[in-house]
C-alpha positions in Angstrom: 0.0 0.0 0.0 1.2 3.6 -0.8 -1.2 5.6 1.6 1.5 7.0 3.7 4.8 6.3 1.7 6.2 9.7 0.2 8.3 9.1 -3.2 10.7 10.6 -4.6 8.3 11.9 -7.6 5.9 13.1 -4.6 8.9 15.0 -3.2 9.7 16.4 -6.4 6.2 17.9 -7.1 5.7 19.4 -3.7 9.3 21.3 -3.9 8.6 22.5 -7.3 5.8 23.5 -7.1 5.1 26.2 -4.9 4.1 29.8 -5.5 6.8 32.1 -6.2 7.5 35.3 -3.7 6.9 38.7 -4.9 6.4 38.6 -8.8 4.8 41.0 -10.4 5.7 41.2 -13.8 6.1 37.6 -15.8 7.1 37.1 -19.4 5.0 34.4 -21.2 7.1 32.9 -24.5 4.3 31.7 -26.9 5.6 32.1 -30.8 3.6 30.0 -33.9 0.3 30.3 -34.7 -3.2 31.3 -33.8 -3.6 27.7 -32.1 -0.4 27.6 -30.8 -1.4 30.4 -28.8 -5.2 29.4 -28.0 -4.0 26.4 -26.0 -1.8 28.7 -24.1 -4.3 30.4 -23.0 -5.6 28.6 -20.0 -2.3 28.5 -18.9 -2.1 32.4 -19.0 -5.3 32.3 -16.6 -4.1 30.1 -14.1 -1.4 32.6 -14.0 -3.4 35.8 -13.5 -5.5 33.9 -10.6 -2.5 32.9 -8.9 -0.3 35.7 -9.1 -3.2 38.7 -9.8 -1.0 41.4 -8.9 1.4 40.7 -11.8 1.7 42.4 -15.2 1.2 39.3 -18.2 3.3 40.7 -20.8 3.0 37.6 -23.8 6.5 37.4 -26.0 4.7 36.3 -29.0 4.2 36.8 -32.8 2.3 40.3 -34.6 -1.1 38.0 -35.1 -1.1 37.2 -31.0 -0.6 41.0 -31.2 -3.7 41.7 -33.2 -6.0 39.8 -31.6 -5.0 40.2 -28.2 -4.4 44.0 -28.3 -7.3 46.2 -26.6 -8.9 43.0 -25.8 -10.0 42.4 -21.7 -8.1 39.1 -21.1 -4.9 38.2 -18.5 -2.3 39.2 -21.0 -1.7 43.3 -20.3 0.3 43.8 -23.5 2.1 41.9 -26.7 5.8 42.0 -27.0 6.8 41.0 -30.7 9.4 38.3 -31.1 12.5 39.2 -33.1 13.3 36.5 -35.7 15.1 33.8 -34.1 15.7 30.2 -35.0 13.4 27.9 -33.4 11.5 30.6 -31.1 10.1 33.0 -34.6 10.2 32.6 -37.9 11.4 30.3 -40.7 15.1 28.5 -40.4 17.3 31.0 -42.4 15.6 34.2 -41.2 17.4 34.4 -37.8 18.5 38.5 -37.0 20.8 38.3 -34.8 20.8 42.3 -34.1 17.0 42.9 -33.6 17.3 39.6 -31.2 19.9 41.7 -28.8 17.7 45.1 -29.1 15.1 43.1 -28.2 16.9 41.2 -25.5 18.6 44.4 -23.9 14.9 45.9 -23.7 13.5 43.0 -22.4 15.8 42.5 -19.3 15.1 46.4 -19.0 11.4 45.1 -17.9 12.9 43.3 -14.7 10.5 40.2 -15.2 10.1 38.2 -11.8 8.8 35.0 -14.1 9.2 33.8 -17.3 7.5 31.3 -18.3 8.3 28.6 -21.7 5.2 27.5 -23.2 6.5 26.9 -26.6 8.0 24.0 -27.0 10.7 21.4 -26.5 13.1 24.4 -25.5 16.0 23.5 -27.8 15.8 27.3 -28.5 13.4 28.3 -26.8 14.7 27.7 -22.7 18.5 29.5 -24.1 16.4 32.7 -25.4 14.0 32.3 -22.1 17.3 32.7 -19.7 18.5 35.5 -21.8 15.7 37.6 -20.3 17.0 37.5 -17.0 14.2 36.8 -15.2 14.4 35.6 -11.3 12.4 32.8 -12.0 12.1 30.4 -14.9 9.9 27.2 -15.8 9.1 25.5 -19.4 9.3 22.5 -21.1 12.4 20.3 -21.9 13.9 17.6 -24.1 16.8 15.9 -23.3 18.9 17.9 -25.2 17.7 21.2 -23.8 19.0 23.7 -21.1 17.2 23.1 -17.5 15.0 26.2 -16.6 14.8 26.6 -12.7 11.7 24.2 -12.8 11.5 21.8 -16.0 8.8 19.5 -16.7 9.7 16.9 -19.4 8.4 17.7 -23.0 7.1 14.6 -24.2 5.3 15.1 -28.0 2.5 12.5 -27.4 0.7 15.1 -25.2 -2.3 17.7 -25.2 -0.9 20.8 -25.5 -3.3 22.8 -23.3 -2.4 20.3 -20.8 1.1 20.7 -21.2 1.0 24.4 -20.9 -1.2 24.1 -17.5 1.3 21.2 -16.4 4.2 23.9 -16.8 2.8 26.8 -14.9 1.7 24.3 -12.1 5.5 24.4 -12.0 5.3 28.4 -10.5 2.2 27.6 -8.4 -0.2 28.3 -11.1 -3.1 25.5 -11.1 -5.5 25.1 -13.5 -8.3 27.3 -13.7 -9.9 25.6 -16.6 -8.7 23.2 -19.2 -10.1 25.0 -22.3 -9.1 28.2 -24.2 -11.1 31.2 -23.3 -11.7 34.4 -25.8 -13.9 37.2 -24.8 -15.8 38.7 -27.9 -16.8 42.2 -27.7 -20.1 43.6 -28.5 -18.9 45.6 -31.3 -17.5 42.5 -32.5 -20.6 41.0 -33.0 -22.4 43.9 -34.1 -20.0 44.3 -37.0 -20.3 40.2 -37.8 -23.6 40.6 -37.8 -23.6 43.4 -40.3 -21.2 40.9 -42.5 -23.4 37.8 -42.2 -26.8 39.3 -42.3 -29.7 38.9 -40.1 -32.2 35.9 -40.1 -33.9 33.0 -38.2 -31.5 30.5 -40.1 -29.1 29.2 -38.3 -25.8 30.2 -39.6 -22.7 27.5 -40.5 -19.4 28.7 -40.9 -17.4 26.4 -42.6 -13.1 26.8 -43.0 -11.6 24.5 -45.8 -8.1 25.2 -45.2 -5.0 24.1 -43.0 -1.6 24.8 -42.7 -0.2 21.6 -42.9 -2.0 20.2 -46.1 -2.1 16.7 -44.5 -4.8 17.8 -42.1 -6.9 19.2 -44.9 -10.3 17.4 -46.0 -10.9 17.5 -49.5 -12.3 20.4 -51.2 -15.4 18.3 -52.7 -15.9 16.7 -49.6 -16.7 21.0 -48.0 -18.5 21.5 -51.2 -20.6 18.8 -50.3 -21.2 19.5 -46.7 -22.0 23.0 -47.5 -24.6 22.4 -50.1 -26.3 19.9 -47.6 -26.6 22.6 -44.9 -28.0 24.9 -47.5 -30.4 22.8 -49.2 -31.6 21.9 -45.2 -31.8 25.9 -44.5 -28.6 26.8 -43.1 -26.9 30.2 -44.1 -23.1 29.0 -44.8 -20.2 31.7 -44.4 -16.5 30.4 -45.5 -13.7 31.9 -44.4 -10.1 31.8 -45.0 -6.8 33.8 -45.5 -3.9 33.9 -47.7 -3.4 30.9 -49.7 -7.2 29.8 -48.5 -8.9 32.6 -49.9 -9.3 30.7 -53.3 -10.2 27.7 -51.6 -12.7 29.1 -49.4 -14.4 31.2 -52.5 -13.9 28.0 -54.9 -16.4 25.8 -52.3 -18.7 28.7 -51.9 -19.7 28.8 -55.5 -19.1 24.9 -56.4 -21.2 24.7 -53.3 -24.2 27.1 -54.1 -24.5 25.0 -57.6 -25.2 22.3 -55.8 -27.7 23.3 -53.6 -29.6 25.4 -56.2 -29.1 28.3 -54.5 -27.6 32.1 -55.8 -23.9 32.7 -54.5 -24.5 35.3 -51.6 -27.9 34.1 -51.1 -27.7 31.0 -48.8 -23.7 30.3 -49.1 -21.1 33.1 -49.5 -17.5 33.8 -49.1 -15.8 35.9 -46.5 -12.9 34.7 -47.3 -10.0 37.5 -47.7 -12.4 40.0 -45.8 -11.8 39.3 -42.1 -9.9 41.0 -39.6 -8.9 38.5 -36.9 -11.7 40.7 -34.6 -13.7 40.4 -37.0 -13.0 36.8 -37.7 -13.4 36.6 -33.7 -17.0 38.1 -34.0 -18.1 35.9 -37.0 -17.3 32.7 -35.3 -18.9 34.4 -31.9 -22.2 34.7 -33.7 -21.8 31.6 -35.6 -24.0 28.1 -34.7 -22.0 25.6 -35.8 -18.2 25.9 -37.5 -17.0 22.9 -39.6 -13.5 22.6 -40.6 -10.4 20.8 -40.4 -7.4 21.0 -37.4 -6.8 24.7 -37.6 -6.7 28.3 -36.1 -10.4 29.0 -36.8 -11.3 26.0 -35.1 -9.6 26.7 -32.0 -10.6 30.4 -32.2 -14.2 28.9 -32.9 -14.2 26.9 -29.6 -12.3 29.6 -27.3 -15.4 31.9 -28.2 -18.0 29.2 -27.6 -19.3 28.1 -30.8 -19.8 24.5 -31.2 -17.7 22.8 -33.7 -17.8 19.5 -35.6 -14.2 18.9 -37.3 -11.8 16.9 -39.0 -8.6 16.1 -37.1 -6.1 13.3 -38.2 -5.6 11.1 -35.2 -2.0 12.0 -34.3 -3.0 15.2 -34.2 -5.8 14.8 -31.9 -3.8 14.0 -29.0 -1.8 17.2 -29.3 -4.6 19.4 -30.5 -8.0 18.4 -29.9 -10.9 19.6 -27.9 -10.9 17.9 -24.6 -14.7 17.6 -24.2 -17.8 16.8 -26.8 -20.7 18.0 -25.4 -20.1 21.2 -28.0 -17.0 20.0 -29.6 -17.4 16.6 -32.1 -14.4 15.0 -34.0 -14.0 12.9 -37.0 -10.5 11.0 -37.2 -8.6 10.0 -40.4 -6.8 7.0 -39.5 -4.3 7.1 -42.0 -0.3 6.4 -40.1 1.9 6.0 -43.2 2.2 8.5 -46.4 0.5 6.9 -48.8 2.3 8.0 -51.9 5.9 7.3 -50.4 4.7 4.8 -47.1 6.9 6.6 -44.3 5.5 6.4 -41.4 3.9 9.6 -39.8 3.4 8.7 -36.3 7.4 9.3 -35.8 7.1 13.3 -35.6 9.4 16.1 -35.3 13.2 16.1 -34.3 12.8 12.1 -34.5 11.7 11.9 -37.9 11.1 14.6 -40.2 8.5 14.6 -42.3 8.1 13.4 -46.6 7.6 15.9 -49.3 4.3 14.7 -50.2 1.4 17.0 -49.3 -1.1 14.3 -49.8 -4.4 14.4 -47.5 -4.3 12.0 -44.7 -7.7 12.7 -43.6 -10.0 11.9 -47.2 -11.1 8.7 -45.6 -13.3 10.8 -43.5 -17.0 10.6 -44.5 -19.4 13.4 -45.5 -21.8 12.0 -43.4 -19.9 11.4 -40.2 -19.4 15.2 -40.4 -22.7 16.1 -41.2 -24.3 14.4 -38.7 -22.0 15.9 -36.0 -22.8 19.2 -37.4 -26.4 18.7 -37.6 -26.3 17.5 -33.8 -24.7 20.8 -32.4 -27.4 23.1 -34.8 -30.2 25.1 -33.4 -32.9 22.8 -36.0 -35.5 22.9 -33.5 -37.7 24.1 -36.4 -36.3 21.5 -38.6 -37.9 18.1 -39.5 -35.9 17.0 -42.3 -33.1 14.5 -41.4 -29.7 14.2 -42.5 -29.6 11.9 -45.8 -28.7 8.6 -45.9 -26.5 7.0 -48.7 
């Protein structure tokens, strides 16, 4: 029996644990993307409750900027990263003199913590302890530099639990396990005005991905989006960049379909959308549909329901952690299937094939549609999803 035998692990966890003395000001690292940051965010609120006298100040990337700026949240300001390898930025763009300027202004701050909730801290932990903070946790592979508190960075893991396992480190606990985003009312005024008004319930519906793996097919969001528009859905696509085609392709492959006018029951935002405004269209939103991406995550922080496409590897990582408003379809696919590498051996272990092939087309309309369907105001609704 183990009621009253203290191990070394329990020793461990209650030394390193603790609440630190006297902070008020911590540095949050968080580069990558809109995701990358969203599962941070819990993290950042078990922060403010435990230390609610301290300054957030979030070292992250000009999109965290936009969307966190003038926004009521635990993060005070955004602090943009310089480009450096493995912390901001592509390999080969590293600037080695906007890193020190940004450095030598940083330790000008006097941060009591900084906190690591990037990654496997290769980089990251060396450009963390070049703040000069008093007090330092993060992650850490074996081949990275110990913070003052290090919790092991094993990839298998979901990352908002990571991130809430490594500010437990500073006496942070978990206020939550999901990310959080307040919407403003002028948000959804303005989303409103883009979207139109109506007793319909409105689907919005993002084909695109970073990583093309984790994309469903185009004709499989054509289809989905006729079917909610031929049941009585408004659908609203959105995208950016290299999704704007995408996104306005589906729309109008997808009003064919349904026998409806493009702009009438389907239309494209795409290429339109601040990220507030993005924020306020998914806030007013009843159901978003899409692959593993930043609008999915952002969809969920603000509360919308969403029914999505995830490969399984990445579900672990990067998946919503409940399913009373959150439903997932997996594509079980583990090897490449153009070249047959195996994908389930990620990262610094082994990098990735060329091949941009989908490893999620498996994934049936239907599934989707049903999960979709299930999450939708159709109270007033009587028809039922189709059977094939």
């Amino acid at each position: 029996m183990r009621e009253h035998a203290e191990t070394t692990a329990d020793r461990v966890l209650a030394r390193d644990t603790g609440r630190f003395d006297d902070v008020l000001k911590i540095a949050v690292l968080r580069g990558g993307g809109l995701g990358d940051l969203l599962f941070a965010m819990p993290a950042v609120d078990a922060l403010a409750e435990a230390y609610p006298e301290a300054e957030i100040v979030l070292l992250g990337t000009p999109m965290h900027r936009e969307l966190l700026q003038d926004r009521p949240g635990p993060v005070a300001r955004v602090e943009v990263l310089p480009r450096a390898r493995g912390v901001y930025g592509a390999d080969g763009e590293d600037d080695p003199r906007a890193t020190g300027v940004f450095m030598q202004r940083m330790r000008g701050e006097a941060f009591d913590l900084a906190c690591q909730l990037h990654g496997g801290g290769r980089y990251s932990n060396p450009f963390l302890l070049a703040l000069g903070a008093r007090h330092t946790v993060g992650t850490a592979t074996a081949d990275a530099a110990p913070l003052e508190r290090t919790l092991p960075y094993v990839y298998y893991q979901h990352e908002v639990l990571r991130r809430l396992e490594t500010v437990a480190l500073a006496g942070a606990p978990s206020t939550g396990p999901e990310p959080s985003v307040f919407v403003t009312a002028a948000e959804r005024v303005r989303a409103r005005d883009m979207v139109g008004t109506g007793r319909a319930p409105l689907a919005v519906i993002h084909p695109g991905a970073t990583d093309p793996r984790r994309r469903w097919p185009a004709d499989r969001f054509v289809e989905i989006a006729a079917r909610c528009a031929s049941d009585g859905m408004r659908v609203a696509l959105v995208g950016e960049g290299d999704d704007t085609p995408l996104a306005d392709g589906v729309a109008r492959r997808a009003a064919r379909a349904a026998g409806r006018t493009v702009g009438d029951a389907v239309f494209s935002l795409a290429g339109r959308l601040t990220l507030s405004d993005l924020a306020g269209v998914l806030a007013v939103a009843d159901v978003f549909i899409g692959n593993d991406s930043g609008p999915r995550h952002l969809a969920h922080a603000v509360g919308t329901p969403t029914a999505s496409v995830y490969w399984v590897g990445n579900l672990i990582n990067a998946g919503p952690l409940t399913r009373r408003s959150h439903r997932v379809q997996l594509g079980w696919t583990t090897h490449c299937p153009v070249c047959g590498r195996d994908a389930t051996q990620v990262g610094w272990t082994a990098p990735r094939c060329e091949h941009d092939v989908s490893f999620v087309a498996e994934v049936p309309v239907d599934a989707v549609y049903e999960d979709a369907f299930a999450l939708s105001p159709f109270t007033a609704r009587t028809v039922r999803p189709r059977d094939t």
